[in-house]
C-alpha positions, 0 to 999 in steps of 0.5 A, a space after each residue: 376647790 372649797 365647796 362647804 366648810 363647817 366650824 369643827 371643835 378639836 375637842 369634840 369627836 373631829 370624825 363626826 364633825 367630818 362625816 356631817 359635813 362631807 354628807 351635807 354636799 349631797 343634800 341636794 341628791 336625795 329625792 326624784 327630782 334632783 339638782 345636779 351640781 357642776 364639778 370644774 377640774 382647775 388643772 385639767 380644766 375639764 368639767 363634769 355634772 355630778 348628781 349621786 353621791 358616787 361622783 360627788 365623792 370621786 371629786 372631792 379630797 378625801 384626806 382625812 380618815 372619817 373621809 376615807 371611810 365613808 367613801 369605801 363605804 358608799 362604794 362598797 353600796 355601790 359595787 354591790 347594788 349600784 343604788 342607795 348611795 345617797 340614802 346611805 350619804 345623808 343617814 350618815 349625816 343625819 345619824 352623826 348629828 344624832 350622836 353628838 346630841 348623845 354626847 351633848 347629853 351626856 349619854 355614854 358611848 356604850 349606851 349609844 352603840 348599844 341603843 342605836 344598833 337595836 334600835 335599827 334592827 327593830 325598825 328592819 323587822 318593822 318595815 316587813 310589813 310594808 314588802 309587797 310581792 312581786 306578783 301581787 304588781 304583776 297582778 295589775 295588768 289583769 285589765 290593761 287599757 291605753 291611756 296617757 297618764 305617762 305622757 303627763 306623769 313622771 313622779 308616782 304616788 305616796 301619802 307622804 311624797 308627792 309632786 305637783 303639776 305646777 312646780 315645773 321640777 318635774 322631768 320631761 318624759 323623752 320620746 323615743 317613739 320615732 326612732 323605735 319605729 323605724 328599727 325593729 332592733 330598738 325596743 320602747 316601753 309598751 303603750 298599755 299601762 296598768 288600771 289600779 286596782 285594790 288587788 295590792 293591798 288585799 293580802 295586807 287587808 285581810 289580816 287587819 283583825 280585831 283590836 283584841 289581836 296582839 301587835 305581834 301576831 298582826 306583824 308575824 300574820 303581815 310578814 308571812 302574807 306578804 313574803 309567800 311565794 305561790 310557786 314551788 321554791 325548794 325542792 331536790 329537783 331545782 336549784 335556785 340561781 342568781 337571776 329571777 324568773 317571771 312568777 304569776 299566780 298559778 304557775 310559772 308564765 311561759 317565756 313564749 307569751 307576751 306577758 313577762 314583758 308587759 307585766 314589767 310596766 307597773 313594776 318599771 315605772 314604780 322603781 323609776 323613781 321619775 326616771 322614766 326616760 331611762 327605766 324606758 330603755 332598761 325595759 327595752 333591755 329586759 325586753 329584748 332578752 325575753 325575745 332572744 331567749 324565746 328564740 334560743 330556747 324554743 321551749 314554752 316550758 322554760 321560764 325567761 331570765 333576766 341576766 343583768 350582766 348581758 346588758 351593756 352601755 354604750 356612750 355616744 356623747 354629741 347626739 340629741 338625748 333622743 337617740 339614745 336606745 337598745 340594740 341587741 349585739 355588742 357596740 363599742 368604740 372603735 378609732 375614726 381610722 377603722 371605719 373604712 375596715 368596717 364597711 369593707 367587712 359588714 356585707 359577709 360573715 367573719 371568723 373571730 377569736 377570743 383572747 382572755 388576756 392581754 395581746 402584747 409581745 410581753 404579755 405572760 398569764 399571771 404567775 409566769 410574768 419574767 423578771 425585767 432583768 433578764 435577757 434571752 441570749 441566743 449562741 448565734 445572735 443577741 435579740 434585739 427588742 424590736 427585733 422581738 417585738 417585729 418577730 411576734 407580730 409576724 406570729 399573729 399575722 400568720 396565725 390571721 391569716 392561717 385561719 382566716 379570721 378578721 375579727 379579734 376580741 381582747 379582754 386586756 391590752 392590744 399593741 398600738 402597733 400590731 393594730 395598725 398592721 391588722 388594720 393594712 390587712 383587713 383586720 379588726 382588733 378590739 381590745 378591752 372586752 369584758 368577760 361577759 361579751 367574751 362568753 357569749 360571743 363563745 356560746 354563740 359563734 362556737 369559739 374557745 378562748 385562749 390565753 395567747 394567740 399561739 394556741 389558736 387552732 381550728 377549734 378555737 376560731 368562731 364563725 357568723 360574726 356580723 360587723 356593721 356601723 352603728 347608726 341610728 334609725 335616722 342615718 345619724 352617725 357619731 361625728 366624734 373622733 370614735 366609731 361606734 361598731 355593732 357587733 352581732 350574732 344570731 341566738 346571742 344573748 346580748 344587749 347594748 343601751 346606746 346612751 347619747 347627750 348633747 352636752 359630754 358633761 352630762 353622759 356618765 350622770 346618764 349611765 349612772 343613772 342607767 345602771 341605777 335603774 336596771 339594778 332596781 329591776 334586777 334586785 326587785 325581780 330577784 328578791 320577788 318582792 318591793 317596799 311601798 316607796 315614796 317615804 313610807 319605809 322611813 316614816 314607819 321607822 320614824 313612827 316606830 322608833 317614836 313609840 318605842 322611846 314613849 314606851 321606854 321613857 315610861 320603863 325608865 322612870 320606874 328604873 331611874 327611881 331604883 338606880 342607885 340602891 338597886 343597881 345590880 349592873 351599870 350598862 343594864 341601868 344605863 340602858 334603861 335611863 338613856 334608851 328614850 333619849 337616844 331612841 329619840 335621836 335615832 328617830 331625828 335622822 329620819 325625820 330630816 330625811 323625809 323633811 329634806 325628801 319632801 322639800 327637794 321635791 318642790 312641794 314645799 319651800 321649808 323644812 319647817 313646813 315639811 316638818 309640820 306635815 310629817 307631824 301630822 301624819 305622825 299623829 294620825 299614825 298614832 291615834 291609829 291602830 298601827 303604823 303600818 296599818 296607817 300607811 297601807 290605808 293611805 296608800 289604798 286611799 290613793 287608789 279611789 283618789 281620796 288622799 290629796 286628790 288636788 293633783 289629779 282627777 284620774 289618780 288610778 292612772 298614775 303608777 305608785 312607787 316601789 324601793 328594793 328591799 335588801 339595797 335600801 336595808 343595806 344602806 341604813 346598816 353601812 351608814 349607822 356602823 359607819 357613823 359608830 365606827 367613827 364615834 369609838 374610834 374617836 372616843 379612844 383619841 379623846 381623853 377626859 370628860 371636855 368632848 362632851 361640853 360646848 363651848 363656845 370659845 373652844 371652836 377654833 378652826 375651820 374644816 373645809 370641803 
């Protein structure tokens, strides 16, 4: 299906041309409020709603090689932060734009390459200044009090991005307060929200010194403000893990107290990102962790742990979206014809065993796979497959029924056949586990995987395994062909998100942005620090990389005037000469990055007119004393309802928005080497001096999406 095309010119760099309008599709996603688009399969005749740029990238034919690139680059981003994907897709956009202009100047690629990779580097060293620590948000619960800001907010506050009331964009906060009352196994977010208060920005404040203080002793005092932790980090005697604990200052919160989750609040709705109905249910997660670990530890003294992998999702496409919620245990889906089994096994604990592979008869564990052409010849008799097939199930059977188990968990395949046969005898085989479920289910019912069933013995069998049917508080149940069964065992440490919708299109948009949210938390909690969000990260760049080229252009014209007899080495001049014009064209991609964030906002209906704001606050960030410190004030103004009070009279009721420091960094370093990737390959198929003229007769062609 043709979605876009562009005009390419075969004798310009193709791979750019490529990359920019690949990245163009994905407009759209950037910003809180997004505009889904609707994805129809012409064969299969099956339709899917798209809204990151994950999907939109998985429906599209990718053929080409600058194509291939950027998707193994956005799900490389993905694979390892599950966020920043759109950012990545429309910098590579923006930043391919860029480069042309480059090449339209007349700038050669070294030059490009060189100015552009230093360019990024400052910029990350730049925005350090705007990391907030973890516990300085934490610190905004000090003084809590009920309030319904939440109820009417769903998009937080920045100088430079903000959402009115009346453009009817704003996303409809889901409640789920009805079904949470009815189960105490359903977690919802805490009804006291934070009271703002200037505590945040106090450690930037405090080292805003005179002006007679050089830029960069303000930027190593801000850095090492910002980034000092208050608690002990590195020592012989702890060793430091993937996972994050809770800090307060002052010491380490014990897990026993309600505090760990309730601070959340502030840091939860600020990484939202206006999801609050999702980042709902991850707090309802991380919540329900920190009460299993309060009962399985037992010990004020030990800190919780937010281990993401222990959640779980599963998808019940059919409910209303106001069914979906978090339930400790395992939920999967199970066939319509086990349900009878179900009921028959959920008034008594069962026995259960765990198989790391899979449960066929020709299963081998890797590197003992036999060859296909081989066939076991007896002296008696000549096997027949059935035969062999009929034999092993019977091994099974026996090996059930010897141990008495019920229950059978399977990482891999399960025989179609062997699970009809358990199913006659009472027996509930559940294939495609993950590792994870696996090891819990072993910590916590004392069970030891194996490899094959052959080497189950009394040892390896678990015990205490509760099987029930999901339903939800109400008595719903999922009418699909599919079962949803829970799965639980007391002092277990796992959690499953239950994520329904009416409408099955939209159910993998809804996990998506599940797992968008809770890597959020995990990598904020992890890193124990945040970016001011809503734009200021990229508007700081922008602003940075503007006086940098001013700076530079003022270096250049004294170069420029001793090139030609002076000139001890090309590159150096070169760099000298071209560094503003391609500091400039750096700049340009964040420029339509927030233009673009600012417009799909629905503030504005133009890019001119996002445009013309971004100049302003570019204007008094430089007739400021810093960029950074420009922002810090305008995010402090936000706090007594100075900036844009238009929107609401009771501006310390709405959260502010958080980014997460090393996805965000990540996605700007992927999308700038991919773009230049592209361009150097591109230079070495490109031969003499054409690719870098316009001309209008040369376009011929059409590229298509």
């Amino acid at each position: 299906m043709v979605m876009a095309y562009r005009v390419v010119n075969k004798r310009r760099h193709v791979g750019l041309q490529q990359l920019s309008s690949f990245a163009e599709t994905g407009r759209t996603f950037l910003g809180p409020v997004k505009a889904t688009k609707f994805v129809v399969d012409e064969q299969g005749c099956e339709s899917l709603l798209i809204s990151s740029a994950v999907r939109l990238l998985e429906s599209l034919d990718l053929s080409s090689a600058a194509g291939q690139l950027l998707s193994e680059a956005v799900q490389a981003q993905n694979s390892a932060y599950k966020t920043g994907t759109t950012t990545l897709l429309f910098l590579v956009g923006a930043w391919s734009r860029a480069v042309e202009e480059c090449l339209h100047m007349g700038i050669p690629i070294p030059v490009i390459v060189s100015v552009m990779s230093e360019g990024l580097h400052s910029c990350s060293e730049e925005v350090v200044s705007l990391q907030v620590p973890v516990h300085n948000v934490f610190n905004q619960m000090d003084n809590t009090r009920k309030f319904s800001g939440l109820e009417t907010f769903s998009i937080g506050l920045s100088p430079f991005l903000q959402v009115p009331l009346d453009t009817g964009l704003i996303q409809e906060k889901q409640d789920l307060k009805g079904g949470a009352s009815q189960s105490s196994t359903i977690s919802s977010f805490s009804e006291k929200s934070p009271l703002k208060s200037p505590k945040l920005f106090r450690a930037q404040a405090e080292v805003e010194v005179d002006g007679n203080t050089s830029p960069a002793l303000k930027h190593r005092l801000l850095s090492h403000t910002c980034c000092q932790k208050s608690v002990l980090r590195h020592s012989r005697h702890f060793n430091k893990t993937d996972n994050w604990w809770i800090h307060k200052r002052g010491g380490i919160l014990p897990h026993g107290v309600s505090a760990p989750c309730t601070d959340l609040m502030e840091l939860a709705v600020g990484l939202s990102h206006g999801d609050h109905s999702t980042m709902k249910l991850v707090e309802a997660a991380v919540r329900l962790q920190c009460q299993n670990a309060c009962v399985e530890q037992n010990s004020p003294a030990m800190p919780f742990v937010f281990d993401i992998s222990r959640i779980f999702t599963c998808c019940l496409p059919g409910l209303p979206e106001a069914f979906s919620c978090v339930c400790p245990g395992y939920i999967t889906h199970v066939s319509v014809s086990t349900a009878a089994l179900i009921e028959a096994l959920q008034n008594q604990p069962v026995r259960v065993i765990l198989i790391e592979g899979d449960l066929t008869e020709n299963y081998r564990h890797v590197g003992f796979n036999k060859s296909a052409n081989i066939k076991t010849v007896l002296d008696s008799m000549k096997l027949q497959e059935d035969n062999s097939e009929e034999m092993w199930m019977d091994r099974v059977l026996q090996v059930l029924t010897q141990f008495d188990v019920n229950l059978l968990l399977v990482q891999g395949k399960v025989s179609e056949q062997l699970i009809e046969r358990c199913i006659h005898s009472k027996r509930l085989v559940i294939g495609s586990v993950g590792s994870q479920v696996l090891q819990a289910f072993a910590e916590a019912a004392g069970a030891v995987q194996v490899a094959y069933i052959t080497q189950v013995n009394e040892g390896c069998v678990g015990s205490g395994v509760h099987v029930t049917t999901w339903s939800h508080p109400s008595g719903v149940l999922d009418r699909s062909n599919k079962r949803a069964v829970m799965l639980k065992k007391e002092g277990m440490n796992l959690v499953t998100a239950v994520l329904t919708s009416p409408v099955t299109a939209q159910i993998q948009a809804k996990e998506d942005r599940f797992w968008t949210c809770a890597y959020r938390l995990h990598y904020a909690l992890k890193e124990e620090k945040v970016f001011l969000g809503g734009g200021a990260v990229e508007f700081l760049c922008l602003s940075h990389l503007q006086i940098l080229a001013e700076q530079s252009q003022k270096e250049g014209n004294h170069a420029w005037s001793g090139w030609l007899p002076n000139t001890s080495s090309w590159l150096a001049s070169s760099l000298a000469i071209y560094r503003p014009a391609v500091l400039e064209c750096l700049a340009s991609g964040w420029q339509k990055y927030l233009s673009t964030l600012i417009c799909n906002a629905g503030n504005y209906s133009s890019q001119f007119e996002a445009s013309s704001l971004l100049q302003q606050h570019l204007q008094h960030a430089k007739d400021s004393d810093s960029a950074s410190s420009y922002v810090l004030k305008k995010y402090s103004e936000l706090n007594s309802g100075v900036f844009n009070s238009g929107i609401s009279s009771k501006l310390e009721q709405i959260p502010r928005v958080y980014d997460v420091i090393t996805p965000k960094i990540e996605a700007w370093r992927r999308a700038l080497n991919l773009v230049l990737l592209v361009l150097q390959s591109d230079s070495e198929i490109i031969t003499g001096l054409e690719h870098t003229q316009i001309n209008s007769q040369e376009l011929e062609g059409f590229f298509f999406l």
